[in-house]
C-alpha positions as CSV (number, residue, x, y, z in Angstrom):
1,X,91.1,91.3,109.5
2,X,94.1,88.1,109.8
3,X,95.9,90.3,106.7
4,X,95.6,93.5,108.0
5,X,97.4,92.1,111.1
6,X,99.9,90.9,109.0
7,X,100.5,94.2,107.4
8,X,100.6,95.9,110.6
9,X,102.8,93.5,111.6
10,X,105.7,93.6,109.0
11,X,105.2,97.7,108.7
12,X,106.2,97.5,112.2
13,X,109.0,94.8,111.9
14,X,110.8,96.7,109.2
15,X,110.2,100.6,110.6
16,X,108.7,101.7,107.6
17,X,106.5,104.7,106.6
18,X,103.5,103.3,104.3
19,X,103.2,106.4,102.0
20,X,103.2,105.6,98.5
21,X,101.0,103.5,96.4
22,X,101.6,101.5,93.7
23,X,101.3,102.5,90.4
24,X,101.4,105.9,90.7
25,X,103.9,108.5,88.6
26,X,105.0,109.7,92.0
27,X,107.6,106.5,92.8
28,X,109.3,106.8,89.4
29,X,113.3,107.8,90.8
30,X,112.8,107.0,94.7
31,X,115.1,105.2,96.4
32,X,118.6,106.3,98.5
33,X,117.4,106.4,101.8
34,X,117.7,109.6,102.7
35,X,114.5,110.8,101.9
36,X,112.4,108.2,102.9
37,X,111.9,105.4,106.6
38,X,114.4,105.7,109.0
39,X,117.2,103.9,108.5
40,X,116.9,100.3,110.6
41,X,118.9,97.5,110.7
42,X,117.5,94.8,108.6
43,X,118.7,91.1,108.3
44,X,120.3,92.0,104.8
45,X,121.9,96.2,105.5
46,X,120.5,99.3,105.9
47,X,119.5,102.0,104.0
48,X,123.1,103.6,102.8
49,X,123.9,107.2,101.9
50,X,124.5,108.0,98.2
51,X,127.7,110.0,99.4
52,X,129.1,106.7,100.6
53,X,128.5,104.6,97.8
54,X,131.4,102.8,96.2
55,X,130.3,102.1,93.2
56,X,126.9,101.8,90.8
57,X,125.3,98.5,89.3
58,X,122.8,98.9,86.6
59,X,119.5,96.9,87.3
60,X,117.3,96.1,84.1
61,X,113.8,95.0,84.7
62,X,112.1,93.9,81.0
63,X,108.5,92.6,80.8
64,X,109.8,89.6,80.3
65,X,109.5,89.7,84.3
66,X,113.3,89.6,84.7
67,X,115.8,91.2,85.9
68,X,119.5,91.9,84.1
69,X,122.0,91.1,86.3
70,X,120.0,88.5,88.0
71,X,123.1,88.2,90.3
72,X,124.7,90.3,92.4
73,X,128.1,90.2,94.6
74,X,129.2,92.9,96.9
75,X,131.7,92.7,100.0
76,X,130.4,93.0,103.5
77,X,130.4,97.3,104.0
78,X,130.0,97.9,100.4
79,X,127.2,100.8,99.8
80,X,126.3,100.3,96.6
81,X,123.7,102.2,94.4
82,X,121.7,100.0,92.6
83,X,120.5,102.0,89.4
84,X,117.2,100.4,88.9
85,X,115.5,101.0,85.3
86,X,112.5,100.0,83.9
87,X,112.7,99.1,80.0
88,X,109.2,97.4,79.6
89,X,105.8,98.9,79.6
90,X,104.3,98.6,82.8
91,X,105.0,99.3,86.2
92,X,108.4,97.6,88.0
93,X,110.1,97.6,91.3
94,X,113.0,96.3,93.0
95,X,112.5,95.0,96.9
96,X,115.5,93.8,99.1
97,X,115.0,91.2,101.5
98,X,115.0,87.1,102.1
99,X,112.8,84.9,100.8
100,X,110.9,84.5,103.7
101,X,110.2,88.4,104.0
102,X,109.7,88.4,100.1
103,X,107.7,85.2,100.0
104,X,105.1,86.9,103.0
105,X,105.0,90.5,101.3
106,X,104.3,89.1,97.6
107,X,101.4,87.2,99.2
108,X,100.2,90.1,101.1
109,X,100.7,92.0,97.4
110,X,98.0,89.7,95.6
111,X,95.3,90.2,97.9
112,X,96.2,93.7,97.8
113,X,97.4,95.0,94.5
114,X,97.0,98.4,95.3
115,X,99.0,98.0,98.9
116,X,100.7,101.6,100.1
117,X,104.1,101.2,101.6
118,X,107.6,102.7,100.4
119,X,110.8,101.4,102.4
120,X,114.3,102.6,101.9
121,X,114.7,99.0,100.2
122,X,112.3,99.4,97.8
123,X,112.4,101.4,94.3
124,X,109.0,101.6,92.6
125,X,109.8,102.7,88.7
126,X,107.4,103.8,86.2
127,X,107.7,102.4,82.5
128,X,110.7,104.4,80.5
129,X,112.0,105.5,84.3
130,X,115.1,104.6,86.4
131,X,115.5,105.2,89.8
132,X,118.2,104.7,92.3
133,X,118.4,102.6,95.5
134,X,121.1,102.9,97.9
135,X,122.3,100.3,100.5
136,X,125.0,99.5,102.9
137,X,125.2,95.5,102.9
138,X,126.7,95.1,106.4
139,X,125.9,91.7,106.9
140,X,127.3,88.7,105.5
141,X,125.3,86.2,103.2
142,X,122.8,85.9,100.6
143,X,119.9,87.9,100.2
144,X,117.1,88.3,97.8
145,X,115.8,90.9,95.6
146,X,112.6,90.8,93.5
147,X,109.6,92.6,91.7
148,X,106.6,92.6,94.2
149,X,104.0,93.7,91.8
150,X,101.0,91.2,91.9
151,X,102.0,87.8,89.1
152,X,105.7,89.6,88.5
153,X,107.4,87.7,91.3
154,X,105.1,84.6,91.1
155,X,106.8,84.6,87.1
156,X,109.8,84.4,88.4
157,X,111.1,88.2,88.6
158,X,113.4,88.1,91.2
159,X,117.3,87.7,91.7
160,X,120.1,87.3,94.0
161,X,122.4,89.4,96.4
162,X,125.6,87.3,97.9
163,X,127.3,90.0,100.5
164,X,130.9,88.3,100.9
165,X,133.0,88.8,104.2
């Protein structure tokens, strides 16, 4: 029951809709906010609008569990889209947020591989797929991003945001 409290608890922290398993052919090309969880402030921005955006960065995941850039700089504002595509052969996503957040939801992902959630800061994308994420950084400082998938971020796929005054 102590991690179903604890999924409870970060669904309500972060506003979001649990929807969408992972795994599935149906999260191949989410992301942009628009469609999906209100649009709450989180410590690292909030979900932008794609007519906003001022420009696109290309996000490579590989099954080498990386991702290309691994580092990312934006000014404090900036919407950017990140154009996230999968080149390997299994399932990939791309989840914003500190390492704390990160550290509590990849924990929460290996007891529960199959865990349903889809946040406007998250783009699930099937092998051979891209899919875009959209997102105001508003705040100043350094943020995460990272695969959540169950091994994929204890392997080391994750990488880092630094939003610049």
């Amino acid at each position: 029951m102590k991690i179903f409290h604890i999924i409870a608890a970060c669904a309500a922290c972060v506003g979001a809709s649990m929807a969408l398993a992972h795994g599935s052919g149906e999260h191949a090309g989410h992301g942009g906010g628009a469609t999906r969880a209100s649009a709450a402030q989180m410590p690292w921005g909030t979900a932008g609008q794609a007519s906003q955006t001022s420009r696109t960065i290309t996000l490579r995941m590989t099954d080498d569990m990386r991702f290309t850039p691994a580092h990312i700089q934006v000014r404090r504002g900036e919407t950017l889209r990140l154009r996230v595509q999968n080149q390997g052969q299994v399932m990939h996503e791309v989840v914003l947020g500190t390492p704390v957040t990160l550290d509590e939801h990849a924990a929460a992902m290996l007891k529960h591989p199959g865990m349903a959630h889809d946040t406007p800061y998250t783009a699930h994308v099937a092998p051979g797929q891209q899919g875009d994420l959209v997102w105001n950084f508003n705040r100043a400082g350094e943020f995460d991003f990272a695969c959540l998938i169950a091994g994929h971020y204890q392997a080391g796929m994750r990488g880092t945001i630094r939003v610049t005054p």
